[in-house]
N, C-alpha and C positions, 0 to 999 in steps of 0.2 A: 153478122155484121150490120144485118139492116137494126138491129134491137142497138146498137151502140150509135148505130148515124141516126136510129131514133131519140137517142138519150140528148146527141148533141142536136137535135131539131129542136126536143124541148126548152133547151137552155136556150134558145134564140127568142124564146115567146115570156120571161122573167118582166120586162118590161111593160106587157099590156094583161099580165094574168098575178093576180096578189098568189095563186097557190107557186108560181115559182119564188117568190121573193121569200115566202114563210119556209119554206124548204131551207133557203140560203142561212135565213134567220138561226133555224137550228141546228144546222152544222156548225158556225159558228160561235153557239151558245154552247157544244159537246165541248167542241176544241178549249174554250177557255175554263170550262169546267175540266175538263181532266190535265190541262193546264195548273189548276189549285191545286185539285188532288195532288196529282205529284208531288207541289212543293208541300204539301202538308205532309206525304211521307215521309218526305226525305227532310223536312224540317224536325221529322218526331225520330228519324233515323240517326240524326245529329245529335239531338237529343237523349237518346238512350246510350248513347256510343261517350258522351260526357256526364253522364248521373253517377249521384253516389253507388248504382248496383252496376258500375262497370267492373269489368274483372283486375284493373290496375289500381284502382281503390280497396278493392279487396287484397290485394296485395299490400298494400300499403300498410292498410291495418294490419295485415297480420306483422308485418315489420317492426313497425310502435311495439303493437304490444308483447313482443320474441323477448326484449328483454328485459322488461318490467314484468312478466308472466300475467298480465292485464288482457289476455283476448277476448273480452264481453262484446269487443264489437264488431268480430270475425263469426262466420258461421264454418263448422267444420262437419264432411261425411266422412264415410270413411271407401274406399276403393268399391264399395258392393251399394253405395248410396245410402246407406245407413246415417244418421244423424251422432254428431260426437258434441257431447258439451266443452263448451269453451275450458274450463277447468282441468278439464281431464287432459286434454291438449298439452296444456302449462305445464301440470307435473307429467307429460311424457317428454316434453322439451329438455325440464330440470333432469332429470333421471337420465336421457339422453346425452346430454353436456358432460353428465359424470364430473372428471374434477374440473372444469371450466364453465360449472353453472355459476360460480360465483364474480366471476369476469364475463358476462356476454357480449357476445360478437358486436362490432358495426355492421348493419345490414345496407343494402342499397338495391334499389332495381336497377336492372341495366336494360335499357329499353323497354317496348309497352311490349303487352301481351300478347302471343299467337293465337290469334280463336278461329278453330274449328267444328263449324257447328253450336252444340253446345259445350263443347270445351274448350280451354284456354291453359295455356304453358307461360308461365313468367318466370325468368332467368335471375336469380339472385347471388349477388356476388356477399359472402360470408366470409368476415375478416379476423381472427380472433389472435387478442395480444397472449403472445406465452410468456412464462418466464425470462427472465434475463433480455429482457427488449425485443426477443424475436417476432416475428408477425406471422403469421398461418391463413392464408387467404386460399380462396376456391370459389369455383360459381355451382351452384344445387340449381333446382328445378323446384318449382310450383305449380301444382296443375288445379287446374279450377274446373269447376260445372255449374251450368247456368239451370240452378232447380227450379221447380213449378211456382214458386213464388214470384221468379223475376228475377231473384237475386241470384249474384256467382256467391260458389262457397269453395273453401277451399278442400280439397279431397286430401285428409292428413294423411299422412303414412312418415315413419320414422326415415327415410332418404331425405325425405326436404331438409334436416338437421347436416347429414350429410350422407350421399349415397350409397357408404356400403353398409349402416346404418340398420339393422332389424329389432323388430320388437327385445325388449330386455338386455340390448346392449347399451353400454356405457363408453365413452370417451376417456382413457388414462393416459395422463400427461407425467414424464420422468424427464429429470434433468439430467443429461450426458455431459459428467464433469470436464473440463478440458485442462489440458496437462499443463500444467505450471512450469512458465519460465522458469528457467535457470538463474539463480546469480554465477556468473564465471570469473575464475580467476585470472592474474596478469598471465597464465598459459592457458587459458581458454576453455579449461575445466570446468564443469561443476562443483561449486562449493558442496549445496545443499544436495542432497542425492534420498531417497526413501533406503530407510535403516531399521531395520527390527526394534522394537520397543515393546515392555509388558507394563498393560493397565491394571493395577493391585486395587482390587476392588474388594467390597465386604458384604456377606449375605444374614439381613440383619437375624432372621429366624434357626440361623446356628450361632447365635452368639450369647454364649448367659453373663459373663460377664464382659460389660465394654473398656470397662477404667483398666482392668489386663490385659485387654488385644492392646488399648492404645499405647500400654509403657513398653509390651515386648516390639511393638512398629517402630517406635519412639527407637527404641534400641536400635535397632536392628541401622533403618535409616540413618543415624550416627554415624554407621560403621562404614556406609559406601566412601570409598575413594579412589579417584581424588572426591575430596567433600560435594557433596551437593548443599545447595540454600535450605536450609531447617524448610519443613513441611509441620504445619498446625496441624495439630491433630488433635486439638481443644475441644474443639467441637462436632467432632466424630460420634459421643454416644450420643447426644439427642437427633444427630443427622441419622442416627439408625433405630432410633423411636420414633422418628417420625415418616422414613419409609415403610412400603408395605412389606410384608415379612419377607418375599421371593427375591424382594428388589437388591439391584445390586449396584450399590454406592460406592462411586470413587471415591480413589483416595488420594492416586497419585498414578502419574504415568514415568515408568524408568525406563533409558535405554537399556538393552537386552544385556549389556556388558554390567552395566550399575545393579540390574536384579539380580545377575548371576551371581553375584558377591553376597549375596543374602537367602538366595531361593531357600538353603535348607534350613535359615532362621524362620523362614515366614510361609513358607510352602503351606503346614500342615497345622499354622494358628486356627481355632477354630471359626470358623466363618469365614475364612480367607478365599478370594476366588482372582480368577486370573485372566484376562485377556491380551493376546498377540494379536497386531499389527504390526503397523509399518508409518512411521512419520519421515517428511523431508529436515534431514537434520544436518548441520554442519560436522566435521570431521568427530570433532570433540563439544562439549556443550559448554566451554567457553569459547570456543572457536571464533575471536572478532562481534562477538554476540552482540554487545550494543553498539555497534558500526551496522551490520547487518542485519539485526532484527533477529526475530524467528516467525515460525511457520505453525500456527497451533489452529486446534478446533474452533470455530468458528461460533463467537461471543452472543451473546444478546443485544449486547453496546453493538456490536456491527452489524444486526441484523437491522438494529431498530436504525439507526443510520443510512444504512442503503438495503433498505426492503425488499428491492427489485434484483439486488445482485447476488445475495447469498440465502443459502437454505441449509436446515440442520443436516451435519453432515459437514461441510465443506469448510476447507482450511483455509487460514485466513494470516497473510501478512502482518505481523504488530514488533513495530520501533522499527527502528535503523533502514534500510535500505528496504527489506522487506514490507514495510509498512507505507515509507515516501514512493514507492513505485508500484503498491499492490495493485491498482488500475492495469498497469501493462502487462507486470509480471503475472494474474490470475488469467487472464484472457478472456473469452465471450463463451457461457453454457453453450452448450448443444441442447437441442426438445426434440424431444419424439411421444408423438402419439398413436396408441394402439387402441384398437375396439378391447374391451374386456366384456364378463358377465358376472352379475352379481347372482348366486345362487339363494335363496331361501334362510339358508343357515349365516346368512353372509360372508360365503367365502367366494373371495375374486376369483375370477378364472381367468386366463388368458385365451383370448382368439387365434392369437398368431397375427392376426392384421394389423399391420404398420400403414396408417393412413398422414402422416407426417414426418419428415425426420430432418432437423434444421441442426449441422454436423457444427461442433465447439470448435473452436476458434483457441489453438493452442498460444500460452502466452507468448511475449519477449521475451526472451533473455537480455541480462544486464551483465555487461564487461567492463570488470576492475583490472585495478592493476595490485590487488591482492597478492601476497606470496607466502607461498603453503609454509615452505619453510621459516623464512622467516616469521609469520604470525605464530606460528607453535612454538618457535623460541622465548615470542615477547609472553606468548600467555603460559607458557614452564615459569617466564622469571617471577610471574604477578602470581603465580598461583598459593602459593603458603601466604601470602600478604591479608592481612585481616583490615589494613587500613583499606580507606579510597585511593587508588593509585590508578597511573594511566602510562603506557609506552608504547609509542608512536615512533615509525621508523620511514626515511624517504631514503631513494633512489636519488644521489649528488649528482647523475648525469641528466637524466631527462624529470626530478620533481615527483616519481611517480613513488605513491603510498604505498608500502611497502606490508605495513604490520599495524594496527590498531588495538594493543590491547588495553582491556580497563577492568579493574577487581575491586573488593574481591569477586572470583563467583563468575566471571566475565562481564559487570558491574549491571548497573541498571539505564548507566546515563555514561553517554558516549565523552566523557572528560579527554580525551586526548585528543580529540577537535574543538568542545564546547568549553571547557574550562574557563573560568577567569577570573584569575587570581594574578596574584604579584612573581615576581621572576626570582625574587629576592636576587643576591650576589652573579645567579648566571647571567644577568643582564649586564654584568663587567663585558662581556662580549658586545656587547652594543656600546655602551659608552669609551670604550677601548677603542675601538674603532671610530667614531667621531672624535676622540682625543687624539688619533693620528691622522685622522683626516685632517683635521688642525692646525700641525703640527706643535700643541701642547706638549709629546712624549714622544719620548723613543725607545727601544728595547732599556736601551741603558743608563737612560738620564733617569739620575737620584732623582726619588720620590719618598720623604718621608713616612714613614707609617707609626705615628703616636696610636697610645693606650685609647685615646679620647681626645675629639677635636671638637669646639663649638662652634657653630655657625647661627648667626640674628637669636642667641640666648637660646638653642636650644641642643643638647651634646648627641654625639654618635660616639658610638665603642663597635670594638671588634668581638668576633665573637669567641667567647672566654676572654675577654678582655687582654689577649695578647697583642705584642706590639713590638716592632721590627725596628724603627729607628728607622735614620736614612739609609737607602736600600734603592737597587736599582729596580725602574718599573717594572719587568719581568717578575722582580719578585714579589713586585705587592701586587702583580695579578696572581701566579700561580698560588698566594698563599693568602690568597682573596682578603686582603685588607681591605676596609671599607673606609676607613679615616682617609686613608688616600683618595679615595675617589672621593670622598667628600668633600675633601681641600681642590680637589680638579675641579670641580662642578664649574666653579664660575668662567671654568677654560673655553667649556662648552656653549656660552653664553643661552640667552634664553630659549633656543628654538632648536640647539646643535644636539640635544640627545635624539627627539624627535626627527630630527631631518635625516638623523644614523639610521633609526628606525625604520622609518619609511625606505630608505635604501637597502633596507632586507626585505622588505615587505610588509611592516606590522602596518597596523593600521589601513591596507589595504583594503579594496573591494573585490572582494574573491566569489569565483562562481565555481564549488565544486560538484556541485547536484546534490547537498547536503548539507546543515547546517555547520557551519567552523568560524570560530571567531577568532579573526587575524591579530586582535589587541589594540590597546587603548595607551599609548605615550606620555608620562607628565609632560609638559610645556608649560614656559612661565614658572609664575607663583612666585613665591616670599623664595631668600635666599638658603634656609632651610628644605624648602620641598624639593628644590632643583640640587642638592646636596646628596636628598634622601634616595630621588631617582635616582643618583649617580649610580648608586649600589642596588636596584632595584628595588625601591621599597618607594613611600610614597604613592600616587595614585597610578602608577602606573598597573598595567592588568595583560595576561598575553594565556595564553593557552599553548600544550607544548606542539600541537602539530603549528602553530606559529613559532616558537622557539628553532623546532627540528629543520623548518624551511629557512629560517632565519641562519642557522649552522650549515646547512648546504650551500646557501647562496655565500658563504664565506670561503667555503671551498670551492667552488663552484667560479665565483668572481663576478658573480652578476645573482642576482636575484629570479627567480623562476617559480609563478605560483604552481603549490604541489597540486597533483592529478590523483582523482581517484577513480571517476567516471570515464572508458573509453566510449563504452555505447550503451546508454545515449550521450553523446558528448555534454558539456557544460554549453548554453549557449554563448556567454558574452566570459572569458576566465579573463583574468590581470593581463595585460600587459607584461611583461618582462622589465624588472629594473633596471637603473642603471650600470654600465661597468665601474667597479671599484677600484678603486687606487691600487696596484700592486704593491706599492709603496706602504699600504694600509693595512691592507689582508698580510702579505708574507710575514712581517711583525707578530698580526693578530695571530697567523696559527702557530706560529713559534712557543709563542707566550701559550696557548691549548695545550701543545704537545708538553709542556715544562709543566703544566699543571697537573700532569699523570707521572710524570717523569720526577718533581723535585716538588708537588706542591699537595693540596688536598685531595689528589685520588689516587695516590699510590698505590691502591689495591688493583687498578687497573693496568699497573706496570708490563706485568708477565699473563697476559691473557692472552690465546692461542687467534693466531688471525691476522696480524698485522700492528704496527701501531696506532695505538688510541689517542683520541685527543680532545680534550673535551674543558667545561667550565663547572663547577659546585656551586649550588645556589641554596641557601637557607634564606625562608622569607617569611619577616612577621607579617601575623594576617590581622592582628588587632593589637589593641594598647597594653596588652600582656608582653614584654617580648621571650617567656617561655614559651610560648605559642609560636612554631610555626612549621610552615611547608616545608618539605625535601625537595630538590634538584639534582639534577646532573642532564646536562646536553653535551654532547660530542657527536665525533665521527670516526667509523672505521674502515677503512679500504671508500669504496662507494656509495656507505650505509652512514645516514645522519640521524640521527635519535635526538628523543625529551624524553627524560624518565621522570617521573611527576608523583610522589608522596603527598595525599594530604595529612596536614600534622605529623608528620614524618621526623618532628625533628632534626635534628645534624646531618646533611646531604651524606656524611663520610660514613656515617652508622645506617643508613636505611637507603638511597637513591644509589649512591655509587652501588652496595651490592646489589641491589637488583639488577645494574647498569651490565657489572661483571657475570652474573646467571643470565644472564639474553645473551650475552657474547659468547658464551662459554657453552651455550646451546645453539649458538648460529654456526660456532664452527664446529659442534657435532663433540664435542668430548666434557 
């Protein structure tokens, strides 16, 4: 104690002795020296902690250059401190990626690094686009070491890529196709359904001569019935000169029932080879075919299209419904990625390891209002037809589409929506009825019917130039006189056929999820053109599912755009017309039923089913008038039809019979 009350005696004597003050001196010169010091550590500890050889800079780098394969400015060891060149790294990454080195990841740090010592851990979130839009995200690990130089390097090892990740594995990515919507019928079925079919392919190094395989195919193919579309086979022998000898070149793919009918022509041709599948196919292969579309292997036109959505391999929607709705109806791939090994000899192996699996997304289904029976009736009646023909059928209580067919062949182009052409004579139905809206006519008031009547210098004839005299209007409708209607014309004044028109619907704006052209009205014009409409001809233009809606809404009483779409509904469809004169329609159908009964379709007198009723329309389509269209629209029980002949000639020779085979097929005998 006395040594410490000695220490504070000393401090009392600072003022008269210089050795206390030089004491004082250097304590306080210690203090502000290790004052600096400090901050010059802790200034160069800041410093080292933001320099280029931090370990989050090093990360960096190696981020940049992951997917440019550029890492010159990364240093890499490997787990034992061993030194790896920048190169080598690169192609362990590429080899690592397997099939998604050619799309590399977005990379990102998530937060700085954990350093322990001389090591450091940086978290990196790894994002890689797969096929079909899906994304494949994870976070890896990066570990670093702070080697003798100063600098962090990274310690590679195949996890950082992704962790289950070992030397000479690879990353295999498969597309998991997703099941294709349905088209469904008006009872809720599947149309298209997978159906046995065989691929008739040819192996070109059994073949010595080609010009005999291709006339016995040639034959043979003929012989399927019902007919299929001719297959070229023009160019079959240089297509197998110029494959390699093992290859096996299509030729044609038949349903299982069409090859049956030939297998023992073609079975045992030399070089003939054969493959069974399975395609989604409609009932029959005209089955509503251009309404609907089909369902085939999937094009190079729709690869190059949408790159991101299909891969060889997968079936692909083209025309009709199938093609306007392939987006919903295909649905979204599934991905899955597995590690694999690539052996020596390079044969893949599998691991077993499923390190992704992002599940397909099965399509929509699309609900018609399709009817199984009826469409197999309309395409029995169109089927022997070599011309362009289309018959089209509606539901007279609720508008809903019934049947679509188009030939030959199940055609190429949906005509019995899209059409547009002249109505010829069946549009008596329309001007029949603005003629009694009128009151221009009644069932019974004389209406003469001359040989030839002219109108502003220029003449109308009937066709064969026959001619009734005066005769009550029943009879010059049911015996479709056109001089009549052409002496009416001016009853209707300028805008009265079109105004009939639009009160069935033509010339509407229709929304049925599909392309249909409602028709186009003459209006106006010189007193000739308004003559020429009378009878359908002139510029008028209608397509028959406008006809067929057009005949419903006469029985019907009001007008109702037709439905083909329940789901996905149409978003914005027509409005509903006006009610009709009963005063107008009952006439009108009268005069229908007289035209089967006493007029031009007589053949459909005794058809099994109910009574028919209907209009015959022959229409020139240019200034020949031996050229033209067939017609026939009616209605039977609930069912309204357009049966539509291109160049068809005489409704009575070529539209009524077909009218009568869809009828005669609808009621089954």
């Amino acid at each position: 104690m006395r040594v410490s009350d000695g220490m504070r005696a000393s401090g009392g004597m600072r003022a008269s002795g210089g050795t206390g003050a030089s004491v004082g001196r250097n304590r306080t010169g210690r203090r502000i020296v290790a004052t600096v010091t400090g901050l010059i550590v802790a200034t160069g500890l800041l410093a080292a902690c933001g320099s280029d050889d931090g370990p989050d800079n090093a990360v960096d780098a190696l981020l940049t250059g992951w997917p440019t394969g550029d890492l010159a400015a990364v240093g890499f060891v490997d787990p034992a401190g061993r030194k790896i060149p920048a190169a080598d790294v690169a192609a362990q990454i590429k080899h690592l990626s397997g099939d998604l080195a050619a799309t590399p990841p977005t990379l990102k740090r998530t937060g700085r690094a954990e350093v322990t010592d001389d090591v450091a851990i940086a978290t990196v979130n790894v994002d890689w686009a797969l096929p079909g839009g899906t994304r494949w995200s994870y976070p890896t690990q990066v570990r670093l070491t702070h080697g003798s130089d100063d600098a962090w390097q990274v310690i590679w090892e195949p996890k950082v890529v992704q962790k289950q990740l070992t030397d000479g594995d690879q990353l295999s990515v498969s597309r998991l196709p997703a099941p294709r919507g349905a088209i469904l019928d008006g009872a809720g079925q599947p149309v298209f359904a997978a159906r046995p079919v065989v691929t008739v392919g040819v192996q070109p190094s059994e073949v010595d001569n080609a010009a005999a395989l291709v006339r016995e195919l040639d034959a043979a193919f003929k012989a399927i019935r019902p007919a299929i579309p001719a297959i070229d086979l023009g160019g079959l022998p240089d297509r197998l000169a110029q494959a390699k000898p093992d290859a096996f070149v299509e030729v044609v793919t038949l349903r299982r029932e069409a090859y049956d009918q030939i297998r023992s022509r073609i079975r045992d041709l030399p070089g003939t080879k054969f493959e069974e599948s399975t395609r989604d196919l409609a009932p029959t292969r005209d089955f509503a075919r251009a309404l609907l579309g089909t369902v085939d292997p999937v094009t190079k036109e729709d690869m190059e299209r949408e790159p991101e959505a299909y891969a060889l391999g997968d079936q692909v929607g083209h025309g009709g419904l199938q093609g306007r709705y392939e987006a919903r109806l295909r649905g979204t791939v599934g991905t899955n990625v597995t590690i694999v090994r690539k052996g020596p000899d390079g044969v893949v192996t599998t691991t077993g390891t499923e390190v992704f699996r992002g599940e397909p997304k099965p399509g929509e289904p699309i609900r018609t209002t399709i009817d199984v029976r009826t469409q197999n009736a309309a395409d029995a009646a169109l089927a022997g037809e070599s011309r362009r023909a289309a018959l089209v059928a509606v539901r007279i209580s609720d508008g809903a589409v019934l049947a679509a067919a188009n030939g030959p062949g199940g055609g190429q182009e949906n005509l019995a929506f899209t059409a547009q052409v002249p109505p010829g004579s069946g549009f008596k139905m329309v001007s029949a009825l603005g003629l009694l809206d009128a009151g221009a006519v009644t069932l019974d008031k004389v209406v003469a019917c001359p040989r030839n009547t002219t109108v502003d210098g220029r003449t109308f004839k009937n066709s064969d130039n026959f001619e009734l005299g005066p005769v009550p209007f029943r009879v010059d409708f049911a015996r479709s006189c056109n001089t009549a209607f052409a002496d009416l014309a001016p009853q209707l004044g300028p805008d009265g056929l079109a105004a009939a028109g639009r009160t069935l619907g033509l010339e509407g704006t229709w929304d049925l999820g599909i392309d249909a052209f409602s028709g186009k009205v003459s209006t106006g014009g010189s007193g000739a053109e308004r003559a020429a409409a009378a009878f359908g001809q002139g510029t008028t233009l209608v397509s028959p599912l406008a006809m067929a809606s057009a005949t419903a809404a006469v029985v019907r009483g009001q007008w109702q755009q037709p439905t083909l779409l329940l789901d996905p509904a149409p978003a914005a469809p027509a409005q509903p017309g006006p009610q009709l004169k009963p005063t107008s329609v009952e006439p009108l159908r009268t005069m229908m039923r007289e035209v089967v009964t006493d007029g031009t379709a007589g053949a459909l007198r005794n058809v099994p089913g109910g009574p028919v009723h209907g209009k015959t329309g022959t229409a020139e389509y240019d200034d020949n008038p031996a050229n033209t269209h067939a017609w026939f629209i009616g209605w039977q029980g609930n069912v309204a039809f357009a049966v539509f002949v291109e160049k068809g000639g005489s409704s009575s020779a070529s539209a009524v019979p077909l009218t009568e085979r869809f009828l005669r097929g609808l009621a089954g005998s």
